[in-house]
N, C-alpha and C positions, 0 to 999 in steps of 0.2 A: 343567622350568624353562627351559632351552635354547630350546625350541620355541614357549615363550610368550614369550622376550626376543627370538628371531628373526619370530617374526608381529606382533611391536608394532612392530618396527623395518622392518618391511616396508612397514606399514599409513603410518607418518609418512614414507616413502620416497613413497609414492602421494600423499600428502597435499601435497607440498611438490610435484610434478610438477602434481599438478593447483591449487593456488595460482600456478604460474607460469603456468600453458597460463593461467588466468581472470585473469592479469594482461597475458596480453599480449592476449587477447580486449577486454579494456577498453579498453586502447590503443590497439591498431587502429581499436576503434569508435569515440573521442576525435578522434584526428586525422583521419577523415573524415568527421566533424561539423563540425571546425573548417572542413578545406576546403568543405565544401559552407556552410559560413554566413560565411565572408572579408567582411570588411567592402567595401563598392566601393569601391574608389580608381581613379585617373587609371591610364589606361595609359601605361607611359612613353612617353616620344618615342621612337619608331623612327630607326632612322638615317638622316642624312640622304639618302645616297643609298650604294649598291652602290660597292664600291673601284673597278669598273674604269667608273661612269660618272664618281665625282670626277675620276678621272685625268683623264676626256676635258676633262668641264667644266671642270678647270684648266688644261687646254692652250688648251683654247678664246677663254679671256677671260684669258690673262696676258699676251698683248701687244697688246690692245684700245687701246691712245693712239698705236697706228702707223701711220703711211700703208700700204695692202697692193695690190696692182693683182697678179695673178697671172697674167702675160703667156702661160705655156703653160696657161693655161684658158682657154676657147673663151667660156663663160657671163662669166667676168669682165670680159673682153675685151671681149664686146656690150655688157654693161650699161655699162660705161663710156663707151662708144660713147652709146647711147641715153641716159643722162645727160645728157651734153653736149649729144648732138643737140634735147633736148628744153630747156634752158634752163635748169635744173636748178643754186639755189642752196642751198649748206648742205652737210652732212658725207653722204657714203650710207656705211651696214655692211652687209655682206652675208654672210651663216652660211650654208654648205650643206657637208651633211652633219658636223657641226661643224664644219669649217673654213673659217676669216674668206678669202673668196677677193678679199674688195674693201674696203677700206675708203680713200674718197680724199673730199676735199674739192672742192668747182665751186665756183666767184664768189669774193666777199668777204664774211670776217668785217669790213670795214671799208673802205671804198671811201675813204675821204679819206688814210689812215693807208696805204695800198695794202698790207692786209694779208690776205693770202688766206683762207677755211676750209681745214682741217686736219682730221685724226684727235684733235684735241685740243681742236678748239672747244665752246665752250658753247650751250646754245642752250636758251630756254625750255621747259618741257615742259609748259606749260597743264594741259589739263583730264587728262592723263596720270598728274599727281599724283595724282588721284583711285585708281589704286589701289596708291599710298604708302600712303593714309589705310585705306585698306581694309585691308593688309596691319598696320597696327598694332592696327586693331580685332579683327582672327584671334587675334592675340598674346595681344591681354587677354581672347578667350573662350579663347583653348587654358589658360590661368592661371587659370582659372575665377571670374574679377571680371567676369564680360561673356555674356550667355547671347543667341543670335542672338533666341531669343522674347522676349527683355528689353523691354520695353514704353518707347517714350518719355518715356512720364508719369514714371515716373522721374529723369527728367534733368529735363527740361521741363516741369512738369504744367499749364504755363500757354495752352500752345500748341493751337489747336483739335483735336480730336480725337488727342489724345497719347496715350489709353489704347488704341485701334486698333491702333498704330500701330508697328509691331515694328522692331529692331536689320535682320534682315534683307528687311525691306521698302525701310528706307533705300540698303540695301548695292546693291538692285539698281533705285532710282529707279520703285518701286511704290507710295511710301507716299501720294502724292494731297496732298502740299505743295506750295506755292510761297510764296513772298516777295515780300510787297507793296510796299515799298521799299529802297533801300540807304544804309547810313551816309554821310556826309558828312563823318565827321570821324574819324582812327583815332586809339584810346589804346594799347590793349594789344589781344593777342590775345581774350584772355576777352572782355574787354566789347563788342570786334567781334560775336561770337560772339552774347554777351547782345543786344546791337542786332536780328542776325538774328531771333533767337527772338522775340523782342516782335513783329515784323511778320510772322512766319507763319501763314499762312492756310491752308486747305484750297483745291483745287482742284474744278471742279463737276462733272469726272470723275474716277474713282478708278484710270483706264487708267494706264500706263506713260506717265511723261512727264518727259523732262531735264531736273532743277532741281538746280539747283549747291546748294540750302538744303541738300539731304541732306545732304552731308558737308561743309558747317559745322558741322552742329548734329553730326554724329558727331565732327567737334574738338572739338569742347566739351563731348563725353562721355568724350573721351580725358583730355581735362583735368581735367574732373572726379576719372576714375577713378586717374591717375597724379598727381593735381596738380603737374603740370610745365606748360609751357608747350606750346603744340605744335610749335613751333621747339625747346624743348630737347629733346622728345620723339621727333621725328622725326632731329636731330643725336645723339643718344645712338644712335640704331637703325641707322641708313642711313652714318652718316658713321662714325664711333669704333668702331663694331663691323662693321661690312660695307665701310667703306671704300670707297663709291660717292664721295664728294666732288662732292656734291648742292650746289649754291649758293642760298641764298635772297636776294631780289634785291639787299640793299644787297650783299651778295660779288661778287654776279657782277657789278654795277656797277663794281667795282675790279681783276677778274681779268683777267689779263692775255689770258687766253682767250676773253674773252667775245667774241662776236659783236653788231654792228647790225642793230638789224631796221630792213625796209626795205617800203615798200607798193608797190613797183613792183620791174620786173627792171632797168633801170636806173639803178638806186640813188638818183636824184634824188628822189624823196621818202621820210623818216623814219618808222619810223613814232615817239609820243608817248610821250617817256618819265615817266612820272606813278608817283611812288612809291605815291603813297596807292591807286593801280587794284590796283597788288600788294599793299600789306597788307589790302586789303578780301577777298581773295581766301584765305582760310585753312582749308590743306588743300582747296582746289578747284583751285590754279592760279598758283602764285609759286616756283616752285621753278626753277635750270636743270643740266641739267649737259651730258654727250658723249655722243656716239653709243652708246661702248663701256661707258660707265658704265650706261649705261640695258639693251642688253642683259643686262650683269650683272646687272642688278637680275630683269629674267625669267627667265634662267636659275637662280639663288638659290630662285624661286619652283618652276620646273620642277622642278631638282633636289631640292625639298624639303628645302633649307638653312633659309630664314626659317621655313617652313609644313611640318608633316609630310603628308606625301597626304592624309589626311580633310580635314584643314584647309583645303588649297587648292584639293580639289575641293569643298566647302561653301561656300566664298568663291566661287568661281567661278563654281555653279550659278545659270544663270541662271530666270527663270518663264518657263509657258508663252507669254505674251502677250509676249515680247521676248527679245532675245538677250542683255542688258544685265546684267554683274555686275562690281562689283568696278574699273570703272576699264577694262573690254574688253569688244569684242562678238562673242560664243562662239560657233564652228559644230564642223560634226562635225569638220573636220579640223585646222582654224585657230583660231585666237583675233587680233583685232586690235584695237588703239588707236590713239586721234588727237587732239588736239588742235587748236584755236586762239588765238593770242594775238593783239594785233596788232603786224604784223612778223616772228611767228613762225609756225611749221606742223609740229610735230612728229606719224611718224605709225611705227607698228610693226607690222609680220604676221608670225606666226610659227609652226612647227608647234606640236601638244600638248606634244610634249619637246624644246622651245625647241632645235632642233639645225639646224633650216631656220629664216631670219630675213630680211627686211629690213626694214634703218628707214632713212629719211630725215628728218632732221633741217630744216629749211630756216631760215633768219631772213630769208626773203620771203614775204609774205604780201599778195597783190597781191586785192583785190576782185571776185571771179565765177570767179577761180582755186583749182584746191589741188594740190597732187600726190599727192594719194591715190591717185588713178586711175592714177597711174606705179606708184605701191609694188606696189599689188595687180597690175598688170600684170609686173613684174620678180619676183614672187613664183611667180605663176603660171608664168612659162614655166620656173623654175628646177624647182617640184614637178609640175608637170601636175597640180595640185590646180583644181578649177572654184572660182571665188571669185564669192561671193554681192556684186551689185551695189549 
């Protein structure tokens, strides 16, 4: 009887060993099903950058509103020199190796007022906006309301050939639009916007070609998508949360920072201050701020604050037939932008990890001149980088 209560009690000893061994075999199998069938989600945002390049990057641009002339640097010292010698109006910044080694003011923000430029003047940023506008369309595809293949017809479907015609085509001035005429009369931003769309046409080539339509009509998918305005859309982004202190033109019209544009080097002629040339201009080219502020604003992007890396190397990349994305024009070692206004000349070079910089600013803008040819010139000697002509 013993020997039968001990071999029963054995047998349910085994039993219960092996109920556990095929319960955790289940298990096992269970949760690498689950992981192998995870549903896809967003990878989160990475961070924005490494602790020890924040640090750099916050040394770099926290006292970007200062006059800086760094008398035992050799290079600050010429540039300065050459600046001047060259005639040279508006704010210059100059970054090398992060450190700001120049940032001074030539001529006047104001010849009648006898008020010099400064480290703190304003200056229009023309067609530089362009990649403002860029950087908030990354935004709404990294949030996934906005996919770069997103077809214009979408937005637009009235516009010739919309179904062609992709998010990033526009981004890099491929898409074979242009704009037949321009409004005469501004209401609100939208219906600027709507105005544009109604006159755009196709191009008779589908080559790369600079048309400011593109990023209108990508405002007015900004708007669309955020139904904000794109004035409140771009002050919630740039100004209230990055604190660039971006002016749009009626501010910089009253700020006491602001700079005269001028069409000649000595200041006797104006150039035209026409409100309505700026509101016609949304997200292509009404915005102004500072020297310092605008590097900020590349550095944000370098460091991967606004844009995680995928992001701003997908914004960036340019097509083969042109070097054009995004508001710059991309080489292997540089990126640079420029604008025109009139009266204004804003222009920027800088390395890939915005650490090497110059920008000159100018609010002269004299006819058959520019000073682009300087920037890339004081860039150049500073990296011995060869810069494409």
């Amino acid at each position: 009887m013993k020997r039968t209560q001990h071999y029963r009690m054995k047998n349910q000893l085994w039993r219960r060993v092996f109920v556990v061994i095929l319960i955790v075999i289940i298990l096992c199998i269970c949760s690498l099903y689950l992981v192998q069938h995870k549903p896809a989600t967003l990878k989160p945002e990475p961070k924005a950058v490494r602790h020890t390049d924040k640090a750099a990057s916050e040394s770099v641009i926290k006292n970007l509103n200062q006059n800086v002339l760094l008398k035992n640097n050799n290079l600050a010292v010429s540039f300065n020199t050459q600046l001047r010698d060259s005639g040279f109006i508006g704010t210059a910044l100059v970054v090398q190796h992060n450190h700001v080694i120049l940032q001074q003011g030539f001529g006047y923000a104001d010849k009648k007022k006898n008020r010099l430029n400064d480290a703190q003047s304003l200056y229009q940023i023309a067609s530089i906006q362009k990649g403002f506008t860029a950087t908030l369309i990354m935004q709404q595809v990294r949030a996934g309301k906005l996919h770069l293949n997103t077809l214009l017809s979408q937005y637009y479907p009235n516009i010739p050939d919309a179904n062609k015609v992709t998010i990033k085509e526009m981004l890099t001035m491929t898409s074979g639009l242009t704009e037949k005429m321009d409004a005469n009369v501004f209401t609100t931003e939208a219906e600027n916007v709507a105005f544009d769309a109604e006159h755009t046409t196709v191009l008779s080539s589908p080559r790369w070609s600079y048309q400011a339509i593109n990023y209108r009509l990508l405002s007015g998918i900004l708007m669309q998508i955020t139904h904000k305005s794109y004035s409140d859309l771009f002050n919630e982004t740039f100004n209230k949360k990055y604190h660039l202190e971006v002016s749009d033109y009626k501010d910089f019209m009253t700020n006491q920072h602001r700079t005269i544009g001028y069409k000649n080097a000595d200041y006797s002629q104006l150039a035209p201050e026409n409100p309505l040339s700026y509101a016609f201009e949304t997200g292509t080219g009404n915005m102004a701020m500072s020297a310092g502020n605008l590097y900020t604003f590349y550095r944000l992007l370098t460091d991967h604050v606004m844009l995680n890396e995928n992001s701003l190397n997908m914004m960036w990349q340019h097509p083969v037939t042109s070097r054009y994305a995004a508001g710059m024009y991309h080489y292997d070692e540089y990126n640079t932008g420029h604008g025109i206004q009139v009266g204004f000349e804003p222009t920027i070079i800088l390395t890939k990890n915005g650490q090497d910089a110059v920008i000159l600013m100018s609010n002269e803008n004299a006819i058959g001149k520019s000073w682009q040819p300087l920037a890339k010139q004081l860039f150049a000697q500073m990296t011995a980088i060869k810069i494409i002509k």
